[in-house]
Biopython code that builds the backbone (N, CA, C, O; Angstrom):
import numpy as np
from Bio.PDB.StructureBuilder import StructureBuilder

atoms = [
    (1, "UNK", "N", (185.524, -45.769, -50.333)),
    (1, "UNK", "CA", (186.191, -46.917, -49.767)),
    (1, "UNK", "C", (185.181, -47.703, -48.951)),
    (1, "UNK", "O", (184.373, -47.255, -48.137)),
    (2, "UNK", "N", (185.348, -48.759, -49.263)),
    (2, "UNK", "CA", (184.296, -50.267, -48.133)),
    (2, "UNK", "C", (185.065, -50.683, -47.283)),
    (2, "UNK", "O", (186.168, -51.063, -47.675)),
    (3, "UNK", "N", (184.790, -50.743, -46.044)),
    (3, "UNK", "CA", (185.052, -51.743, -45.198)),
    (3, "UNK", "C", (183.807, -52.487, -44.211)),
    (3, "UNK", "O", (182.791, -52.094, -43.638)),
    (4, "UNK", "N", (184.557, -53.832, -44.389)),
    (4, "UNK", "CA", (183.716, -54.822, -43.838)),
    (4, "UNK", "C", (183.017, -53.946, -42.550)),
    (4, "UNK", "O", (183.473, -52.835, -42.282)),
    (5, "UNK", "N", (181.850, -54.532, -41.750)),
    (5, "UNK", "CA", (181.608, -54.376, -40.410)),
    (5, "UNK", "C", (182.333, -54.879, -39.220)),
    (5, "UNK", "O", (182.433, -54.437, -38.075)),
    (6, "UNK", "N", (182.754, -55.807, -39.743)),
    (6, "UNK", "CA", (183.901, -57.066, -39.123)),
    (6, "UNK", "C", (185.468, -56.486, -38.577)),
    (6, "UNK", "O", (186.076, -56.560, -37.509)),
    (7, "UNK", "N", (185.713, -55.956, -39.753)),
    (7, "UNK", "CA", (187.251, -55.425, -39.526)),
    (7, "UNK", "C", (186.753, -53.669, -38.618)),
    (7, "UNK", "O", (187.619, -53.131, -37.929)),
    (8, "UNK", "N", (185.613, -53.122, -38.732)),
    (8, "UNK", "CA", (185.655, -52.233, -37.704)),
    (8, "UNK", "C", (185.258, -52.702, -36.352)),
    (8, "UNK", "O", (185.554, -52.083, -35.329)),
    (9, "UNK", "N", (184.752, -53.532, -36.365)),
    (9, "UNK", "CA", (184.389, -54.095, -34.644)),
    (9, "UNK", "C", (185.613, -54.651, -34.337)),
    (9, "UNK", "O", (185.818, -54.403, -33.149)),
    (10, "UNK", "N", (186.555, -55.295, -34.819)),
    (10, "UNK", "CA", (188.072, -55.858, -34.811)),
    (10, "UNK", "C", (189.152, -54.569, -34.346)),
    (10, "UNK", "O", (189.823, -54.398, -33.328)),
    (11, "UNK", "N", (189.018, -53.966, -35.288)),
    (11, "UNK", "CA", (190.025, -53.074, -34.973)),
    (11, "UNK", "C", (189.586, -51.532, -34.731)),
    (11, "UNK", "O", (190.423, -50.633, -34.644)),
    (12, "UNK", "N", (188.205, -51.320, -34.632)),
    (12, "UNK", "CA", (188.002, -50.176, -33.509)),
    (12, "UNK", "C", (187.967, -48.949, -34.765)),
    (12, "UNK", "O", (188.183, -48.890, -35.975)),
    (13, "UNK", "N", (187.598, -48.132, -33.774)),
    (13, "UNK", "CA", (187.479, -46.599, -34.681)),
    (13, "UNK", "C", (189.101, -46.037, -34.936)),
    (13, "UNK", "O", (189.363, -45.047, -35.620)),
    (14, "UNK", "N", (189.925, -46.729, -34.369)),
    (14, "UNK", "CA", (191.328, -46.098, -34.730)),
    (14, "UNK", "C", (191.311, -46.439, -36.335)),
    (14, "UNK", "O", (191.756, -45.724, -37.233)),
    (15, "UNK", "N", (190.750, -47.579, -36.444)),
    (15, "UNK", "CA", (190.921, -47.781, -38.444)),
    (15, "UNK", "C", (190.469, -46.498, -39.666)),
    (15, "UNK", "O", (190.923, -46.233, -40.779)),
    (16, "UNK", "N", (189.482, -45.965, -38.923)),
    (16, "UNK", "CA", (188.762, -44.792, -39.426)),
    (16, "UNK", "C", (190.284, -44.181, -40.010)),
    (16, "UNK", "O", (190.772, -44.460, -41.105)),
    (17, "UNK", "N", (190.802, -43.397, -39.111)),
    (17, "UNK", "CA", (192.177, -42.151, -39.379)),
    (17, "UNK", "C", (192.857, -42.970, -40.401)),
    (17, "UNK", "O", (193.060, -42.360, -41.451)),
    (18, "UNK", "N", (193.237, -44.122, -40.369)),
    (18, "UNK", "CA", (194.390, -44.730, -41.776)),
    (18, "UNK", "C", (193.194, -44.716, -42.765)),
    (18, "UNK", "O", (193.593, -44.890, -43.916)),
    (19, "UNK", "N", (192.263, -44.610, -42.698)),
    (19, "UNK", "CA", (191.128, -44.803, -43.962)),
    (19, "UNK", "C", (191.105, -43.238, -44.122)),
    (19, "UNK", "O", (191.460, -42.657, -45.147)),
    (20, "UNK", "N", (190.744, -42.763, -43.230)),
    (20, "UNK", "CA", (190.574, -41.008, -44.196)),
    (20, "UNK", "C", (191.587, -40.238, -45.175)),
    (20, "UNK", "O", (191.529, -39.262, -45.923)),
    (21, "UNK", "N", (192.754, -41.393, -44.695)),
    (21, "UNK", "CA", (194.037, -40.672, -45.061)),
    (21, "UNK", "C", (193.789, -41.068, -46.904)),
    (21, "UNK", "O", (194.520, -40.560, -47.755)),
    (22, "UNK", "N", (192.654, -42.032, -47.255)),
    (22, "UNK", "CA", (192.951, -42.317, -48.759)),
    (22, "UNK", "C", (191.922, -41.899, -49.273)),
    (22, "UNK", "O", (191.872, -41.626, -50.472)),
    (23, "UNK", "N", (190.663, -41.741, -48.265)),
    (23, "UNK", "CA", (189.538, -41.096, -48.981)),
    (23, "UNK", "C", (188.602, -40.305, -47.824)),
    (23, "UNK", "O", (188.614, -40.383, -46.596)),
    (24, "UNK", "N", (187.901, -39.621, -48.624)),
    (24, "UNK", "CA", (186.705, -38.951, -47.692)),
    (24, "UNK", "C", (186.045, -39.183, -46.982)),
    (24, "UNK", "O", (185.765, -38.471, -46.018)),
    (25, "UNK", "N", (185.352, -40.818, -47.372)),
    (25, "UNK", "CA", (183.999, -41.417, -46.958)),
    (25, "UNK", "C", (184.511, -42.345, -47.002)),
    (25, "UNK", "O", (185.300, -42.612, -47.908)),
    (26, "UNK", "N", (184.042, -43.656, -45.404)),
    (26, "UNK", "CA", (184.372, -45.113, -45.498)),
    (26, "UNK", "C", (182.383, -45.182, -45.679)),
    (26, "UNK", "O", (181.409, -44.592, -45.212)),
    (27, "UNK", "N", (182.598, -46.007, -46.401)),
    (27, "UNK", "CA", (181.134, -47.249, -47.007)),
    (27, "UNK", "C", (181.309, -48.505, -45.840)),
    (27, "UNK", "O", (182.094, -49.409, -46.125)),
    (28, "UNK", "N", (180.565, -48.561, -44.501)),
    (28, "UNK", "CA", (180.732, -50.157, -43.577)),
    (28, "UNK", "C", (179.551, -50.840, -44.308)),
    (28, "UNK", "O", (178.386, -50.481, -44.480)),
    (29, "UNK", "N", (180.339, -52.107, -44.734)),
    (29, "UNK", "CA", (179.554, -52.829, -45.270)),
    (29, "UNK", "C", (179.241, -54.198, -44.433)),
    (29, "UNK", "O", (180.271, -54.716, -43.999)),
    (30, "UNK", "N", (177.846, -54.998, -44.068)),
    (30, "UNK", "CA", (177.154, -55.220, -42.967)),
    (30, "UNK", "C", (176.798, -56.531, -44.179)),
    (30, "UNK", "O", (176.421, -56.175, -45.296)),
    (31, "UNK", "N", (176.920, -57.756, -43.923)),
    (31, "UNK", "CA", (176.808, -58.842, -44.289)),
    (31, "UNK", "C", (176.241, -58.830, -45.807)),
    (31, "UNK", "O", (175.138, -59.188, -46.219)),
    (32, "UNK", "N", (177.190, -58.381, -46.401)),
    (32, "UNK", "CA", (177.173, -58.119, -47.744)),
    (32, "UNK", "C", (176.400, -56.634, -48.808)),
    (32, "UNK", "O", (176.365, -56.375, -50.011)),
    (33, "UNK", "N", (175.881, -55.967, -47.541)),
    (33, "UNK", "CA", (175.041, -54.825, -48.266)),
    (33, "UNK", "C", (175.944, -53.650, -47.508)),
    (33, "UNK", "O", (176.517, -53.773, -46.426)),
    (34, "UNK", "N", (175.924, -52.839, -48.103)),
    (34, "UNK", "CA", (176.478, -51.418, -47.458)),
    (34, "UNK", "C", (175.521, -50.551, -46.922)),
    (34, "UNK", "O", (174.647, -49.944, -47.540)),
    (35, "UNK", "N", (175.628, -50.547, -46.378)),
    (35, "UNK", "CA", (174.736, -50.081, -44.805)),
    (35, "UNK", "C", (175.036, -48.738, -44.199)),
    (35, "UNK", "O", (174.053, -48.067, -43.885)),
    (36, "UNK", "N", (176.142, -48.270, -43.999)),
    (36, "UNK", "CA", (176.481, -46.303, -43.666)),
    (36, "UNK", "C", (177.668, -46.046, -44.100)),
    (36, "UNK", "O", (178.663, -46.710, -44.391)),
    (37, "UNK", "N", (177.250, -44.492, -44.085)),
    (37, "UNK", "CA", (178.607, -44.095, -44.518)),
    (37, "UNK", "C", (179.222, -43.334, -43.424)),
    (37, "UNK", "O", (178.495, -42.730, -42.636)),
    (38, "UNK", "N", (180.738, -43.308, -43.287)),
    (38, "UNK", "CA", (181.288, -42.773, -42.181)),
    (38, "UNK", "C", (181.958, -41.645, -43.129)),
    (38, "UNK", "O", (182.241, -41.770, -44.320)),
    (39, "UNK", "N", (182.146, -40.489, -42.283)),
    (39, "UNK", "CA", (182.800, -38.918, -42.741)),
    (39, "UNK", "C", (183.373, -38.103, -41.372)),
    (39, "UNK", "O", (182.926, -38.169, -40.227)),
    (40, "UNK", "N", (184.207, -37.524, -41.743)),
    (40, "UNK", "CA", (185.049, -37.188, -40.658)),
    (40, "UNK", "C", (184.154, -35.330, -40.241)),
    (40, "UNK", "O", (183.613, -34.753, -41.185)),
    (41, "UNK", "N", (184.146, -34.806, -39.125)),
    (41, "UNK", "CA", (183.292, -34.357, -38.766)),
    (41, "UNK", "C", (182.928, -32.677, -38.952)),
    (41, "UNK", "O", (182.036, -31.928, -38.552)),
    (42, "UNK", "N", (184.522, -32.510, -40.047)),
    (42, "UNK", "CA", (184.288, -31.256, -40.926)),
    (42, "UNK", "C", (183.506, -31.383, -42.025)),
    (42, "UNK", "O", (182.877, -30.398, -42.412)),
    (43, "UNK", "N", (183.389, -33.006, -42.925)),
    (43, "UNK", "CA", (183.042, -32.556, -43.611)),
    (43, "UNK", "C", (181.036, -33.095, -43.601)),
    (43, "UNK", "O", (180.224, -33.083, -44.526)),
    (44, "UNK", "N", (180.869, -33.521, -42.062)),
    (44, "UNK", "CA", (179.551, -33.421, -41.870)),
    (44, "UNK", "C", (179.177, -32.072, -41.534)),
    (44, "UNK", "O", (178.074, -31.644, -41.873)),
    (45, "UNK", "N", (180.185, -31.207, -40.753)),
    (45, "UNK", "CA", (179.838, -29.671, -40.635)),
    (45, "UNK", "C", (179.319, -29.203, -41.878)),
    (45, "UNK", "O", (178.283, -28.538, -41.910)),
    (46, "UNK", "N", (180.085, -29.557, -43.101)),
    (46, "UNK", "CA", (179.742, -28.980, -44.547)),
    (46, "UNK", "C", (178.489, -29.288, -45.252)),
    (46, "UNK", "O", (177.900, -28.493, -45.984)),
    (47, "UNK", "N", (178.119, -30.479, -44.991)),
    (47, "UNK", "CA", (176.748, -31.551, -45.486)),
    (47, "UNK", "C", (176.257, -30.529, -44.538)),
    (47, "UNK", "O", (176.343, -29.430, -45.086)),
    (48, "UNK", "N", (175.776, -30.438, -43.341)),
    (48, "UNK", "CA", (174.714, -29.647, -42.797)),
    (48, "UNK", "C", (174.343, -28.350, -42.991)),
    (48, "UNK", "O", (173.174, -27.962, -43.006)),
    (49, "UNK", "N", (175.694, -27.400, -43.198)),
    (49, "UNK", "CA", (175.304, -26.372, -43.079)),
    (49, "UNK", "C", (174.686, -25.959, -44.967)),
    (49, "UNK", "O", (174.360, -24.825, -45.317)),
    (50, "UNK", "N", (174.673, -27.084, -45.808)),
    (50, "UNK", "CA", (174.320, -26.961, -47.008)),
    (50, "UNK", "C", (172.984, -27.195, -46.565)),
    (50, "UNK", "O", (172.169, -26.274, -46.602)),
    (51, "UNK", "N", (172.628, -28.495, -46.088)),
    (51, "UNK", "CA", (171.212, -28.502, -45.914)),
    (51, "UNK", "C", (170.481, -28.023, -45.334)),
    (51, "UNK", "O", (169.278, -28.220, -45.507)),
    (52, "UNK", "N", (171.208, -26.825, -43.991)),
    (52, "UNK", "CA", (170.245, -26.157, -44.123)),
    (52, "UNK", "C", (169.700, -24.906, -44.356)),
    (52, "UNK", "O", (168.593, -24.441, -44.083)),
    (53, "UNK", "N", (171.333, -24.127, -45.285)),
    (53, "UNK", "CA", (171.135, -23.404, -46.473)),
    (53, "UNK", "C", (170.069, -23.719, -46.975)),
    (53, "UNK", "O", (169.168, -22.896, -46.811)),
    (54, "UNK", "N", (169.690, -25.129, -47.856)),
    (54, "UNK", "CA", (169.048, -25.444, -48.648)),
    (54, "UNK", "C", (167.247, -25.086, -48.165)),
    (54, "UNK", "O", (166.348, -24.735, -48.929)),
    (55, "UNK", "N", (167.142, -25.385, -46.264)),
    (55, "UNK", "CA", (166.248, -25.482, -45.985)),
    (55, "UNK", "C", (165.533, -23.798, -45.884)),
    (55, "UNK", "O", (164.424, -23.313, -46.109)),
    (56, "UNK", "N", (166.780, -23.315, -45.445)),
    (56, "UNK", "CA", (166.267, -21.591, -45.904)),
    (56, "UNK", "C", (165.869, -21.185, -46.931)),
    (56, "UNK", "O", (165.120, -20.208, -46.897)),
    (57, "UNK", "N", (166.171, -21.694, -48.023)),
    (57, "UNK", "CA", (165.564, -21.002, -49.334)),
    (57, "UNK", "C", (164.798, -21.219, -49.511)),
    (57, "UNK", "O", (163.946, -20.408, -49.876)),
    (58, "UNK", "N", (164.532, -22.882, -49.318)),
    (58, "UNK", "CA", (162.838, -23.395, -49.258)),
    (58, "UNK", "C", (161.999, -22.333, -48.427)),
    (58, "UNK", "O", (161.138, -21.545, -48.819)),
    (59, "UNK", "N", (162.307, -22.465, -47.671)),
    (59, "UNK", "CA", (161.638, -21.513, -46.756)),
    (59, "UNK", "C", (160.723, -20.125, -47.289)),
    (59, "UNK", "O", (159.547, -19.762, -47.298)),
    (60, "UNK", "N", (162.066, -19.612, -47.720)),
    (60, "UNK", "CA", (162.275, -18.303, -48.066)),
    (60, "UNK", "C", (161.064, -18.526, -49.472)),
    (60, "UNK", "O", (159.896, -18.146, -49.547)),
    (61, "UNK", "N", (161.485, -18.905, -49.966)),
    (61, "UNK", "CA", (160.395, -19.434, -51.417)),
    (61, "UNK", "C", (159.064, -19.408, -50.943)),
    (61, "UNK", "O", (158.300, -18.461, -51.128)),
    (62, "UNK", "N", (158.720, -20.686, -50.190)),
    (62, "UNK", "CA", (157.737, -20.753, -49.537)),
    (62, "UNK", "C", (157.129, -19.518, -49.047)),
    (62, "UNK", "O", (155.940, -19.390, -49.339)),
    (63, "UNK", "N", (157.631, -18.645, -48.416)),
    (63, "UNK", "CA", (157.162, -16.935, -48.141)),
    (63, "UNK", "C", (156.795, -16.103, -49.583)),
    (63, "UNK", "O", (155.807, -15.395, -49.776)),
    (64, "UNK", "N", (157.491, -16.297, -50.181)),
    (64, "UNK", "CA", (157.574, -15.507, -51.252)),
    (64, "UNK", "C", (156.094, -15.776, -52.283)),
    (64, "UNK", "O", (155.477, -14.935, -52.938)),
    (65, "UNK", "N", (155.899, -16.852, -52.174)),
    (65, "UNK", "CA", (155.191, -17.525, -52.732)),
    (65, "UNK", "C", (153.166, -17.973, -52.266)),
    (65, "UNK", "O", (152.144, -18.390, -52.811)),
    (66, "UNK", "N", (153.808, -17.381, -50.571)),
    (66, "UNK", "CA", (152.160, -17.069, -50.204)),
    (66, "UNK", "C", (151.911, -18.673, -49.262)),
    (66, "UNK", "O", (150.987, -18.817, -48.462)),
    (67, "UNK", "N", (152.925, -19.735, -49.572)),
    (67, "UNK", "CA", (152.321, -20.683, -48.760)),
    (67, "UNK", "C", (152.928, -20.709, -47.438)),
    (67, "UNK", "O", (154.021, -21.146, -47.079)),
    (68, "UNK", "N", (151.997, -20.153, -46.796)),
    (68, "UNK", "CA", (152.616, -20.213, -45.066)),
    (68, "UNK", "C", (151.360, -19.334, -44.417)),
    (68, "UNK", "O", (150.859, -18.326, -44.915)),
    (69, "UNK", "N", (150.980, -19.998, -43.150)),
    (69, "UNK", "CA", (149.603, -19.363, -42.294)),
    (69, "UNK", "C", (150.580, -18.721, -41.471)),
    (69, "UNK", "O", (151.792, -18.878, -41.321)),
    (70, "UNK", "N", (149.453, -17.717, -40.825)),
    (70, "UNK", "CA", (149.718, -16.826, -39.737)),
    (70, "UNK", "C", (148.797, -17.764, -38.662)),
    (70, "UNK", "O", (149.282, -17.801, -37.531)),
    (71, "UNK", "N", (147.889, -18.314, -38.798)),
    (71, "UNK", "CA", (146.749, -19.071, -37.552)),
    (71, "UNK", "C", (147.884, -20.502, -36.834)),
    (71, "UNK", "O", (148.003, -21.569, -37.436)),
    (72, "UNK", "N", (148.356, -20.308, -35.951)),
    (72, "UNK", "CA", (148.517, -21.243, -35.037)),
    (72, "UNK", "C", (147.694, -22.638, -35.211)),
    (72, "UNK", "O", (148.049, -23.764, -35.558)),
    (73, "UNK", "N", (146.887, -22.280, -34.960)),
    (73, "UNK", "CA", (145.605, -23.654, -34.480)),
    (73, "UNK", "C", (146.009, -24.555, -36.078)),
    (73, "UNK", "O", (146.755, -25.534, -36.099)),
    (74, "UNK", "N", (145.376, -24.001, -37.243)),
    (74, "UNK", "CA", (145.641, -24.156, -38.415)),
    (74, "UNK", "C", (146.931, -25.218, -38.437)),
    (74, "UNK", "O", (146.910, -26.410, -38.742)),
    (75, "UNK", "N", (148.350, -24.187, -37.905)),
    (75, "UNK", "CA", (149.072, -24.899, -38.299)),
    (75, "UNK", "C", (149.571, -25.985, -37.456)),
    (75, "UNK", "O", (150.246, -26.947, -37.824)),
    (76, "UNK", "N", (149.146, -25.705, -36.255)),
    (76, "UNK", "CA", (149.151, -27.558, -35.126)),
    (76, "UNK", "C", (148.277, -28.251, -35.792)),
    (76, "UNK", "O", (148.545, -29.453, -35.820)),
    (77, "UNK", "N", (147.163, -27.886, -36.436)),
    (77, "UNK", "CA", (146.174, -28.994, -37.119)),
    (77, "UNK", "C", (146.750, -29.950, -38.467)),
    (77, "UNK", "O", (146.472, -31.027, -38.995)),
    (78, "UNK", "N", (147.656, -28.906, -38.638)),
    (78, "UNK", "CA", (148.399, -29.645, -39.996)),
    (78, "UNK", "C", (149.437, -30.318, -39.472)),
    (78, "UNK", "O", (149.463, -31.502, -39.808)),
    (79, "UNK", "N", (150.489, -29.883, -38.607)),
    (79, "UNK", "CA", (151.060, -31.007, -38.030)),
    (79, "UNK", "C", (150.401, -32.006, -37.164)),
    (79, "UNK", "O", (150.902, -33.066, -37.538)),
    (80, "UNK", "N", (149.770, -32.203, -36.453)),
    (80, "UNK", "CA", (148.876, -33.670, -36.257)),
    (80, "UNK", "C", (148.732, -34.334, -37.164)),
    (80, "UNK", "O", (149.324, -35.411, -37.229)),
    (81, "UNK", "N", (147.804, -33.855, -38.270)),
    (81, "UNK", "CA", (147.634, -34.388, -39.292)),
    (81, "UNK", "C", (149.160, -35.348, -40.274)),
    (81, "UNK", "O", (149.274, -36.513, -40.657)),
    (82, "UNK", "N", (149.940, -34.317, -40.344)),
    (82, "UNK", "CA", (150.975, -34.908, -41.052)),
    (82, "UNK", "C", (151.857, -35.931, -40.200)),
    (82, "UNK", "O", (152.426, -36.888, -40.726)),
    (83, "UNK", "N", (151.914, -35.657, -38.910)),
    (83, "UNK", "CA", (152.383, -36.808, -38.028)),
    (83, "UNK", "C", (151.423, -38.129, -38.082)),
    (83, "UNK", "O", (151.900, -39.261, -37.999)),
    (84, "UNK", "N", (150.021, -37.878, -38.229)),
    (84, "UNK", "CA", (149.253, -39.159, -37.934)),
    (84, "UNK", "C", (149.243, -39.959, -39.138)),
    (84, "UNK", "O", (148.690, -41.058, -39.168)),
    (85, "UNK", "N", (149.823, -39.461, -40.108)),
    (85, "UNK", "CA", (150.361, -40.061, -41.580)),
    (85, "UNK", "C", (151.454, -41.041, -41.745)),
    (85, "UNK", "O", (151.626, -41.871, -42.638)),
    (86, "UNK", "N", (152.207, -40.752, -40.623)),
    (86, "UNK", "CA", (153.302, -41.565, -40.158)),
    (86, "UNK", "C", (153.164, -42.984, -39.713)),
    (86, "UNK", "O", (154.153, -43.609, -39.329)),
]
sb = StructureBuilder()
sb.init_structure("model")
sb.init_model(0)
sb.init_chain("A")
sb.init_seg("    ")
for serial, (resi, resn, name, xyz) in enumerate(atoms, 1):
    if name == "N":
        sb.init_residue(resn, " ", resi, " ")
    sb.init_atom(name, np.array(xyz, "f"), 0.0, 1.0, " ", f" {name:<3s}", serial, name[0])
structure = sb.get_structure()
């Protein structure tokens, strides 16, 4: 479901609850582009705790697999590095 940006600054986050009641996800759409999505806050509990399921296995892989240091220094050197990429 879309709703304008307009009609939520108008009529407030109470619009949210009559919108969940028809779907999952409101789409606020922001001078013609759709811009975020709104979700009610079980089912962001659910999105997270998938991702970071997801981020454990990586993980876990990553171990399994040999890529991961034991050296500290090493690995602040790689985060600098990957931050100064930013």
């Amino acid at each position: 479901m879309i709703v304008m940006a307009n009609e939520v600054k108008t009529k407030g986050v109470s619009l949210f609850d009559k919108l969940f009641e028809k779907a999952e996800e409101v789409i606020i759409n922001v001078r013609g582009k759709n811009k975020y999505v709104v979700i009610d806050m079980e089912r962001y509990k659910e999105l997270r705790a998938m991702e970071l399921d997801k981020a454990y296995d990586n993980a876990m892989a990553d171990i399994k697999a040999g890529r991961y240091t034991t050296d500290v220094d090493a690995h602040l050197r790689e985060i600098h590095e990957l931050a100064n990429e930013l």
